[in-house]
Wavefront OBJ file of the C-alpha trace (Angstrom):
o trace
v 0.000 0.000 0.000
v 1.280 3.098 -0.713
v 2.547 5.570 1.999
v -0.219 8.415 0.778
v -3.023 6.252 2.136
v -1.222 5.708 5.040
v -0.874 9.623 5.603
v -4.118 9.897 4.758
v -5.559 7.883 7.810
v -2.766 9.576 9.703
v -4.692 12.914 9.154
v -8.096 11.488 9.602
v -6.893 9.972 13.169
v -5.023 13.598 14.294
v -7.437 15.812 12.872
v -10.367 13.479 14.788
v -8.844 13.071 17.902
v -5.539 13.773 18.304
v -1.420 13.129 17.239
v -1.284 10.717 20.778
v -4.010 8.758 19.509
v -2.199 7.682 16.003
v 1.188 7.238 18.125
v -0.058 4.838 19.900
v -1.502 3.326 16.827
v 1.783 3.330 15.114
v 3.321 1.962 18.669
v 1.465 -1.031 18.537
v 1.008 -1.795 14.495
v 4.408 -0.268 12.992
v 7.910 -0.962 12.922
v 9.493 1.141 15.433
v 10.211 5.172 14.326
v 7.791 4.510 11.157
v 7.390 7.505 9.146
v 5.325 7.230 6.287
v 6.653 8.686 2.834
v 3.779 8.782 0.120
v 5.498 7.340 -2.795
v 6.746 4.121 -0.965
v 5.036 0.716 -0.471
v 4.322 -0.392 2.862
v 2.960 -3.580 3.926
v -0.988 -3.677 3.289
v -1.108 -5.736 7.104
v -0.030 -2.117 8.632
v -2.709 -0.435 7.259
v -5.569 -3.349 7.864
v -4.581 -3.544 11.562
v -4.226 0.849 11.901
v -7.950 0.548 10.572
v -8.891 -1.950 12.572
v -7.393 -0.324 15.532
v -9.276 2.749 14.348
v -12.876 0.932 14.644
v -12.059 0.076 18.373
v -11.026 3.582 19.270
v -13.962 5.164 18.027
v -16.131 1.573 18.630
v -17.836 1.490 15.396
v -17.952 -1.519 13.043
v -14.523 -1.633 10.381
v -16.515 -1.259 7.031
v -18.361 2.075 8.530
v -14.487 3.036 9.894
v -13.110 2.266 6.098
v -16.665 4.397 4.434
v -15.710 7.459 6.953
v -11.912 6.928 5.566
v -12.403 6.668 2.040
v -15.007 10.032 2.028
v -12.162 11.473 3.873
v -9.325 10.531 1.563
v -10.921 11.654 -1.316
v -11.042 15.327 -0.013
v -7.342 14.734 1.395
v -5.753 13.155 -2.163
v -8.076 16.099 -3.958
v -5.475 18.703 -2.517
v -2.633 16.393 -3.222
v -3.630 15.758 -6.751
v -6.243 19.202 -7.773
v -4.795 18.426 -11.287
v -6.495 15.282 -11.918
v -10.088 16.189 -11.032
v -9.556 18.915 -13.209
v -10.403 16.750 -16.463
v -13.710 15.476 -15.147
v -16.889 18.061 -15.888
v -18.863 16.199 -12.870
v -19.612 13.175 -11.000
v -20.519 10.523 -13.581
v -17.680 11.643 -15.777
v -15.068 10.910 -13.007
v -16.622 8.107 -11.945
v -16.871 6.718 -15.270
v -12.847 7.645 -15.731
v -11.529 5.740 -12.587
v -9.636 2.657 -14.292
v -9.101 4.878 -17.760
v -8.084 8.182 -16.310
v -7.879 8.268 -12.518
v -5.763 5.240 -11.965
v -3.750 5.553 -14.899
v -2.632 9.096 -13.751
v -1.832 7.309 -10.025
v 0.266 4.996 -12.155
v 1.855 7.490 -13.321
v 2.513 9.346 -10.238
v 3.457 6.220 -8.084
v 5.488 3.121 -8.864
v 3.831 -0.178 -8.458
v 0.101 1.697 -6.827
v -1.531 -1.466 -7.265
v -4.825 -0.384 -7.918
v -7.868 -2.401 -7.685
v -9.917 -3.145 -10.761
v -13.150 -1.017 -11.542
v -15.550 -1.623 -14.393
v -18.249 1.097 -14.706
v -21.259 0.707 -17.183
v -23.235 3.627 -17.469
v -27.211 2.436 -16.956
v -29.005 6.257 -17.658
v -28.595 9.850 -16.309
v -28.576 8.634 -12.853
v -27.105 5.346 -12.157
v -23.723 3.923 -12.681
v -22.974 0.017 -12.302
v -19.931 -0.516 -10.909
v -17.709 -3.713 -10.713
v -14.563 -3.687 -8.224
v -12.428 -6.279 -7.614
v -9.009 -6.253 -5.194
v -7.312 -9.042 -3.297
v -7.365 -6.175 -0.339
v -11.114 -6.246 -0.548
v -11.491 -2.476 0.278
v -14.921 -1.705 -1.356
v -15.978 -0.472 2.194
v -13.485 2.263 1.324
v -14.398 2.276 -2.136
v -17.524 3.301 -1.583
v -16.345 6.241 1.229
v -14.188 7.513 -1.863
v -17.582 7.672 -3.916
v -18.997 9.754 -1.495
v -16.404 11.671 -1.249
v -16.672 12.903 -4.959
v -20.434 13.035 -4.753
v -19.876 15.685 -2.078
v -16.687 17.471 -4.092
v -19.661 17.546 -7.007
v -22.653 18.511 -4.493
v -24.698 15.679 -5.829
v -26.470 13.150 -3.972
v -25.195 9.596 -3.714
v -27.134 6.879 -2.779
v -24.660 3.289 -3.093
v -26.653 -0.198 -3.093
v -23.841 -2.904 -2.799
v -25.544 -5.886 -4.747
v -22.774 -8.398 -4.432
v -19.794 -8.264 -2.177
v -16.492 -10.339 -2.198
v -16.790 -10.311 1.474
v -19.708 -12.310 0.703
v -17.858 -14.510 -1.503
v -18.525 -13.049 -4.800
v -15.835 -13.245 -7.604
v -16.384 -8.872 -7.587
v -18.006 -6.423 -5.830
v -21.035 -4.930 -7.744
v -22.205 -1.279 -6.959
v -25.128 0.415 -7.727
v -24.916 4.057 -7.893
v -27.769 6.398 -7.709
v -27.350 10.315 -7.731
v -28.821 13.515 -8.542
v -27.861 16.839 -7.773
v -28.346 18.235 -4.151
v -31.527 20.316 -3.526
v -30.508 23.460 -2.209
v -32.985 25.998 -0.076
l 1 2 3 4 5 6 7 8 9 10 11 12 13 14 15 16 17 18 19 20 21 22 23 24 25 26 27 28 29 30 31 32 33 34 35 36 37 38 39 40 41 42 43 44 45 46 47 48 49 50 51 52 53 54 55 56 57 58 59 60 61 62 63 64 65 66 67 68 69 70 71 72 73 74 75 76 77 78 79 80 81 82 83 84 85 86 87 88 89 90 91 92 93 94 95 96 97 98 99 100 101 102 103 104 105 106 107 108 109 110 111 112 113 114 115 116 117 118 119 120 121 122 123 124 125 126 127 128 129 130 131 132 133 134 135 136 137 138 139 140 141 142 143 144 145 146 147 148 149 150 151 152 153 154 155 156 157 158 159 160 161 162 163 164 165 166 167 168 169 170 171 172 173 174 175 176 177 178 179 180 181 182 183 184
């Protein structure tokens, strides 16, 4: 995994609580003195047991902990990366661009990002079938990152998660619903 999610989390944890509370994280799930650089890999264990440490902090179920980081991360890798979203004219369009543009841009900017696999298939104006697949099985994050860009777009999201590898299935399959926020 590479260090930029890992500094992502990092500010999620400080900004949420506090710098003491991701030490001790890092204390008990990190090589000693670990200091995250974004470009490098890191092993994906760190960051599954930092997250799972995470849900026991703040007691709340992983996949809800991993949804609240992914919405997060998207805002945090937006200010990292501004130049990206600025190809996409809205929502559907980015979402639609995640394997063709998005990731091969991260390829670009990051040796070896090993990116999951997403398949999008464009049902009408407002819903988006997507197909995810990852041996790290992070569609719980996934989806946070979807709402995430929803909320950069200030359009509604509404995610119905047909078929999940945690289940067993082959791929995750994502149903995406979304309209543009009423305002007033």
């Amino acid at each position: 995994m590479k260090g930029i999610i890992f500094r992502g989390l990092e500010e999620l944890v400080v900004t949420s609580h506090d710098i003491a509370v991701w030490e001790k994280l890092l204390e008990k799930h990190a090589p000693a003195d670990r200091v995250y650089v974004s470009a490098k890999n890191y092993p994906d264990e760190e960051l599954f047991a930092l997250a799972q440490e995470v849900a026991i902090v703040v007691d709340k179920p992983l996949p809800d902990v991993l949804r609240t980081f992914g919405e997060f991360l998207f805002t945090y890798l937006t200010h990292k990366h501004r130049e990206i979203l600025d190809q996409f004219d809205g929502f559907s369009s980015l979402i639609m661009s995640i394997d063709t543009v998005i990731h091969a841009e991260v390829a670009k900017l990051y040796h070896e990002p090993n990116l999951p696999e997403i398949r999008c298939e464009r049902i009408d104006d407002s819903h988006i079938l997507m197909f995810y697949c990852s041996k790290r099985k992070l569609c719980f994050c996934a989806e946070g990152l979807i709402h995430g860009a929803a909320e950069y777009y200030q359009m509604n999201v509404n995610i119905e998660h047909q078929k999940c590898m945690h289940q067993g299935a082959a791929e995750c399959t994502l149903l995406l619903s979304f309209g543009e926020k009423k305002h007033g």
